[in-house]
C-alpha positions in Angstrom: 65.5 143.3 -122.8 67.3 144.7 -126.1 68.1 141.7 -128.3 70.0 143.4 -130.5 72.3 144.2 -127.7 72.4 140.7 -126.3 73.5 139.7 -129.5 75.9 142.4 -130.3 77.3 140.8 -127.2 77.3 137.0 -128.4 79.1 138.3 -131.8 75.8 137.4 -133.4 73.2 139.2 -135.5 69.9 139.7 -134.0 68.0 137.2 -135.8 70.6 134.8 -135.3 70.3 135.1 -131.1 66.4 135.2 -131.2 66.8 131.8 -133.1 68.6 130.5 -130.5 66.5 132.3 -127.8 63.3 130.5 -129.4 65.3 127.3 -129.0 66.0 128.1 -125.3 62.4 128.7 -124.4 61.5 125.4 -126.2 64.4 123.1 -124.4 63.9 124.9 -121.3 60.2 123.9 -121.1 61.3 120.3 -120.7 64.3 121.0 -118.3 61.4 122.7 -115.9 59.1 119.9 -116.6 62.2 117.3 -115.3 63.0 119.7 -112.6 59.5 120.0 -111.4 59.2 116.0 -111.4 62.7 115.7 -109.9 61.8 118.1 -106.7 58.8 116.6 -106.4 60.6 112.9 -106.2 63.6 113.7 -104.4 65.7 113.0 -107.3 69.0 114.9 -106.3 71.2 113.6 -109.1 68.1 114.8 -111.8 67.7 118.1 -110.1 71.6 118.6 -110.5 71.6 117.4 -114.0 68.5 119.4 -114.9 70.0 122.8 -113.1 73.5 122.3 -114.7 71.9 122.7 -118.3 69.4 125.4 -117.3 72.5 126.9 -115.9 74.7 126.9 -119.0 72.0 127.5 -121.6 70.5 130.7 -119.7 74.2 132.0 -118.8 75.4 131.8 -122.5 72.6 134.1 -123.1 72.9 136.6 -120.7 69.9 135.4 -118.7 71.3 136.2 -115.8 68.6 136.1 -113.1 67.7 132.9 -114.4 71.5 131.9 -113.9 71.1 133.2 -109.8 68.0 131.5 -109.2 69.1 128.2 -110.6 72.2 128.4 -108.2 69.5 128.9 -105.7 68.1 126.1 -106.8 71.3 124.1 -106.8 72.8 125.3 -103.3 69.1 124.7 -101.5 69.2 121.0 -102.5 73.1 120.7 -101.4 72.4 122.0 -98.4 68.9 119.8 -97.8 66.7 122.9 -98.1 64.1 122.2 -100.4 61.1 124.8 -99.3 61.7 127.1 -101.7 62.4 125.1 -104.5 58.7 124.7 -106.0 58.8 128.5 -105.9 61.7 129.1 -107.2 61.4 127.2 -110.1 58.0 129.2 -111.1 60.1 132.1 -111.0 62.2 131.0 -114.1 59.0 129.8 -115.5 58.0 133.6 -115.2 60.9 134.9 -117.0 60.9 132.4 -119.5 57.3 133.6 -120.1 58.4 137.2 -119.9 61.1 136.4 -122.3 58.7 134.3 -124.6 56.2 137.4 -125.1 59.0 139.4 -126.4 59.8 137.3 -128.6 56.4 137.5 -129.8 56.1 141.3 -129.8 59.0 141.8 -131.8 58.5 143.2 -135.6 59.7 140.3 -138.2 61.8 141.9 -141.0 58.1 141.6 -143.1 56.7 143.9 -140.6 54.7 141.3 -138.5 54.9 140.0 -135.2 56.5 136.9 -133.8 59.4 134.4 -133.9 61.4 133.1 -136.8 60.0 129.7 -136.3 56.2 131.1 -135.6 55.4 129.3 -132.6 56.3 130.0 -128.6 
């Protein structure tokens, strides 16, 4: 994943869009954490609620796979198919992982490593 490009994109600089990336990975933490509870409780209206923002965020940064497995998400519980949910939603928690490390590899303008905030 370029950031610069995804940013280019967004009509932001590239430290502006991994600020808001680092703010993704944080937010999204919790939005799993809700999901997880919310498959494992049946919780329909939560697991909509929680998928609509996952949604949003990840599409207004280009996170597009995350975007097509959330749907997945969304359409199994519509349609009362919940075995791949569990599974699903450690997908995204692989990608936000993925994401997360790059975030962490990439130079800072003083030549070290990690995010503008420090912590992922």
């Amino acid at each position: 994943m370029n950031f610069k490009v995804q940013a280019e994109k967004m009509g932001l600089d590239e430290d502006e869009y991994v600020e808001i990336v680092d703010l993704f990975i944080k937010t999204t933490a919790d939005n799993l954490r809700q999901l997880r509870s919310a498959v494992k409780t049946g919780d329909r209206s939560k697991i909509r609620q929680e998928t609509h923002s996952l949604k949003g965020a990840a599409l207004n940064l280009g996170f597009l796979e995350i975007c097509e497995i959330v749907e997945r998400i969304a359409k199994g519980v519509q349609e009362n198919s919940w075995q791949e949910l569990s599974a699903d939603i450690e997908v995204i928690q692989g990608r936000i992982d993925w994401i997360a490390g790059l975030l962490v590899q990439r130079p800072m303008e003083d030549g070290s490593r990690g995010t503008p905030g420090g912590d992922v």
